[in-house]
N, C-alpha and C positions, 0 to 999 in steps of 0.2 A: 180711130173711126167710130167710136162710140161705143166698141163694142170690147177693148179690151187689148186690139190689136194694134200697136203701135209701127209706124213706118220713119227710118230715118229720111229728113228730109233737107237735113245740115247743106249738105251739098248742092242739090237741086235747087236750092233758096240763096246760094251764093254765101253762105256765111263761113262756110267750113275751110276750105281751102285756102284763102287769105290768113288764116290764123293758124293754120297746121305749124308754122318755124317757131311759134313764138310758147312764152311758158306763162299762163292764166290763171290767175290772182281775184281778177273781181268782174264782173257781168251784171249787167242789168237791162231789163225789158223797158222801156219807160217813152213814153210818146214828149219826146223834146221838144219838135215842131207845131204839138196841138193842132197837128189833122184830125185825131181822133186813132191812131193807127198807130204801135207799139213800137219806137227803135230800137237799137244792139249795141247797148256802148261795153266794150271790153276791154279792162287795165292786165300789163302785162309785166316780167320783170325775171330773168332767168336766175336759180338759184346758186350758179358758181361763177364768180369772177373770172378764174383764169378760162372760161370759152371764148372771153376776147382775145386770147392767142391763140387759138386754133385754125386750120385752116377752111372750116367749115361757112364760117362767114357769119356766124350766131352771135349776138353781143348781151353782155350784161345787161344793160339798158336797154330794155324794147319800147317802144312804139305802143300806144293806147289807138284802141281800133274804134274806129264811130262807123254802124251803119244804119240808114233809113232804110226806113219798109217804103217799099213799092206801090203797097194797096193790091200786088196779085199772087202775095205769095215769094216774093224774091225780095232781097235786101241789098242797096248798093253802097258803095264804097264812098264813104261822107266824111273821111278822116283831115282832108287835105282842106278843105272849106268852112270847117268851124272855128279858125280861128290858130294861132302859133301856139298858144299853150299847148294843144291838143297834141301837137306835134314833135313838143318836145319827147325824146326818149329817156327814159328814167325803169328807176329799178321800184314796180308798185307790187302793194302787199295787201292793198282793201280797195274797197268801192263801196260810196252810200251814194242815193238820189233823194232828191227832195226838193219841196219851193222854199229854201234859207231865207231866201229876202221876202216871201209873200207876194209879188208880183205876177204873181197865177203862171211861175215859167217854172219846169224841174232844174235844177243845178245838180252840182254833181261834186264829191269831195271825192278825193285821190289819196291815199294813207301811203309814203312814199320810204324806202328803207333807210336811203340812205340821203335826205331831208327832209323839209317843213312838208306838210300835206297841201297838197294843191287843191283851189279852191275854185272850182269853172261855175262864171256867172253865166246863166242864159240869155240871154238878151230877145230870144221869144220872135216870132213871127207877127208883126203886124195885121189885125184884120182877124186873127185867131181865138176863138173863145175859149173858154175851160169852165170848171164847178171842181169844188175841194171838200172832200168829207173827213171830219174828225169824227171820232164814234167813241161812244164808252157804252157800254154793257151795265145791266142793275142785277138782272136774272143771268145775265152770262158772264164773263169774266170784265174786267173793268175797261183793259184797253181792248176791248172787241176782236182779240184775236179771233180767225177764223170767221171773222163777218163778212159777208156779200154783197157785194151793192153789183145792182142793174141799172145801167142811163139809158134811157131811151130819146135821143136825140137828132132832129135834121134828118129822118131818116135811117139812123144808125142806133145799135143796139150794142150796147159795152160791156163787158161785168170784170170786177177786182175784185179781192179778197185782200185779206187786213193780213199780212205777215210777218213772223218775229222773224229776227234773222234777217240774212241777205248774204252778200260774197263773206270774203275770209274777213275775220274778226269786225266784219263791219253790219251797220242797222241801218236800213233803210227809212225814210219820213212812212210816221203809221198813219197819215194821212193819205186817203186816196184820193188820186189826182186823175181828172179825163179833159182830154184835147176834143174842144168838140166842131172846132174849125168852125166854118161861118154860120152853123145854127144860131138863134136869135133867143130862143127861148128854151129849154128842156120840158117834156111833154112829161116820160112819168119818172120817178126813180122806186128800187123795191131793193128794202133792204133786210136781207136775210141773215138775223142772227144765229150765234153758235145754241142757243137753246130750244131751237128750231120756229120763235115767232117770227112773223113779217111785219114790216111795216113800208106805207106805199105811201109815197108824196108824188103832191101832180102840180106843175106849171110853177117851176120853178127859175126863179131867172138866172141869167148866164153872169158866167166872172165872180163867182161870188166863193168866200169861202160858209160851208156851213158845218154848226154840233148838231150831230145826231145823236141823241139819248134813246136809248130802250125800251119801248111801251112808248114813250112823251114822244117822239120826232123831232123837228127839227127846234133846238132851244140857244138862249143866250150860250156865248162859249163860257162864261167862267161857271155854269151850269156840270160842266165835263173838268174844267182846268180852272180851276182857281189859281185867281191871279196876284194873289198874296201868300207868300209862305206858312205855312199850320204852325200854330205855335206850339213849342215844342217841352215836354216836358223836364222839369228840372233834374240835374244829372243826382244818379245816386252817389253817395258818399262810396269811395272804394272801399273795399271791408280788406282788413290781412287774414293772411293768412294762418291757420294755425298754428302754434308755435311748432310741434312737431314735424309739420311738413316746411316750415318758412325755411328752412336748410338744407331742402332736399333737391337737387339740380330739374 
């Protein structure tokens, strides 16, 4: 509530009870549909084989959970309608999100134990907008962790933050990504870095990926990522070791 006082709200939101059988691997918040409004995709995968003889009814391979947000606070059950991959049961160990193809949609990879990693392309909502921030830091750290951005869009007010990490052994796109549904233009963005400057851009246009550098705003991308490898210096000659020690295990 703002004030320190936290309320579970797992249940009352519909997300908790679907997912009580299963054993949780990987989770991500990430707006798939580009309404502007956060979904729940959750990879699952039980950690002992012989529960498929039990009489319990639990299997090794579970079920990855897809849920959409509502828009009031509840999340509904979207696993069956995204497609057969989604459905498949498999035994998962990771979860990343990200736009892989560039096509302003999230995707989604699956780190799977006992095969290849599954690869879910989004195929995206017709008619739905987005904006894409890449960030690097001069005064802050390089890849922006802990930076803020704010869209204010159509109406709607967003905010992400840049994070390392994500589910088990897996990393998320450090790309922030906002679904801004049928907005036509973005009015302001404010983006709050870790060394506590701001920087505010206004009238931005939609679909677009942009670099945001620290102090400069928004710049060419290879400005952030050069898009040729740094040449690298020449290797040192190996040195031996001491005679005394060259015998020593």
């Amino acid at each position: 509530d703002g004030n320190w006082n936290f309320t579970d709200v797992s249940y009352a939101s519909g997300v908790a009870l679907p997912s009580l059988p299963f054993v949780k691997w990987g989770t991500a918040f990430a707006d798939l549909d580009n309404d502007g409004w956060l979904d729940l995709i959750t990879v699952t995968g039980h950690v002992y084989p012989q529960v498929d003889a039990l009489p319990s009814g639990a299997g090794y391979r579970e079920p990855k959970l897809l849920r959409m947000n509502q828009k009031d606070g509840t999340f509904c059950d979207a696993s069956g309608q995204a497609g057969p991959a989604l459905l498949q049961k498999r035994v998962s160990r990771g979860l990343a999100v990200g736009d892989l193809f560039n096509t302003g949609n999230i995707d989604v990879v699956i780190s799977d134990i006992d095969g290849a990693p599954m690869i879910l392309k989004n195929q995206g909502v017709p008619g739905r907008h987005w904006v894409s921030f890449e960030l690097a830091g001069t005064k802050s750290n390089r890849l922006a962790i802990g930076a803020r951005v704010k869209v204010i869009a159509g109406g709607m007010t967003q905010s992400e933050e840049v994070h390392s990490g994500g589910s088990y052994l897996s990393q998320n796109d450090l790309r922030l990504h906002f679904g801004l549904s049928t907005a036509a233009k973005i009015d302001r963005v404010e983006i709050r870095w870790p060394s506590g400057k701001q920087d505010t851009l206004t009238d931005l246009a939609v679909d677009q990926f942009y670099s945001g550098l620290e102090a400069a705003g928004i710049v060419p991308p290879e400005r952030i990522r050069p898009t040729s490898p740094a040449k690298s210096k020449p290797a040192a000659r190996p040195q031996s070791l001491p005679q005394p020690l060259a015998g020593r295990p």
